[in-house]
C-alpha positions in Angstrom: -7.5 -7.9 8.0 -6.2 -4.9 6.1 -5.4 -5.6 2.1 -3.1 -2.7 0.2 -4.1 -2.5 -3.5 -2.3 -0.6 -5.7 -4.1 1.1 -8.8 -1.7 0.6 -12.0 -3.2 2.9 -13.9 -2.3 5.7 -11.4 0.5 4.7 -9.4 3.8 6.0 -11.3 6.0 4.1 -9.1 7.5 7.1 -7.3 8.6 4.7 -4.7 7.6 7.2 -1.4 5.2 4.2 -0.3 8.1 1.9 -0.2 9.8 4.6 1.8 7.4 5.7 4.5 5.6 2.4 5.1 7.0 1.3 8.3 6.6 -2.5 8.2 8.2 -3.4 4.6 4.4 -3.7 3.1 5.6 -2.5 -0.6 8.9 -2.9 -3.1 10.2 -2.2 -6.0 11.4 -4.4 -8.3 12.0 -4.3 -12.5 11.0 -0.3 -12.1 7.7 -1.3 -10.4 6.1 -0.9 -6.9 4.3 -4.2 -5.6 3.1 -5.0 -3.0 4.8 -7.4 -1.0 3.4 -8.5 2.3 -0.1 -7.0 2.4 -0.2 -9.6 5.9 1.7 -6.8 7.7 -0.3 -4.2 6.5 -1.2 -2.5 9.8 -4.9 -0.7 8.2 -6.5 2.4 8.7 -4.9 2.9 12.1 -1.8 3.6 10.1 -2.4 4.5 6.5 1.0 6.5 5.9 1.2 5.1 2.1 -2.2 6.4 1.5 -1.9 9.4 3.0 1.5 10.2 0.8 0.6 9.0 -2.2 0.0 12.2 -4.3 -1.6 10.4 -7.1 -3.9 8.7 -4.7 -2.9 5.4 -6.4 -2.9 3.1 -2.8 -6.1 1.8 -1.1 -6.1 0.3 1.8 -9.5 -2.1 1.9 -10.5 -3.6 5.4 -12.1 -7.3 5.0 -14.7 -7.6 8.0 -15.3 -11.0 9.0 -19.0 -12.3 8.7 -20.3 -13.3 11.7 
């Protein structure tokens, strides 16, 4: 399961996440970007909020199960 983390301290809440993530992961509300449903994060295969975030502020972290 893929988790989004946002890092406060660099994210300026441009808003281009919210934007180009195509299945509603982030929003903004009261002038901040959140993250809203990390469940439908679809991971590294995707990555698009990462990849356009030009203050590298988004992580996408990948929980492997323990077997």
């Amino acid at each position: 399961m893929a988790k989004p983390e946002i890092d406060p301290e660099k994210c300026v809440h441009c808003q281009d996440c919210v934007a180009i993530c195509p299945v509603g992961v982030y929003r903004f509300v009261n002038k901040r970007v959140e993250v809203l449903d990390p469940q439908s994060c679809l991971g590294p295969s995707c990555q698009m909020c990462a990849d356009s975030c030009w203050k590298m502020a988004i992580s996408i972290k990948v929980n492997v199960p323990s077997l």
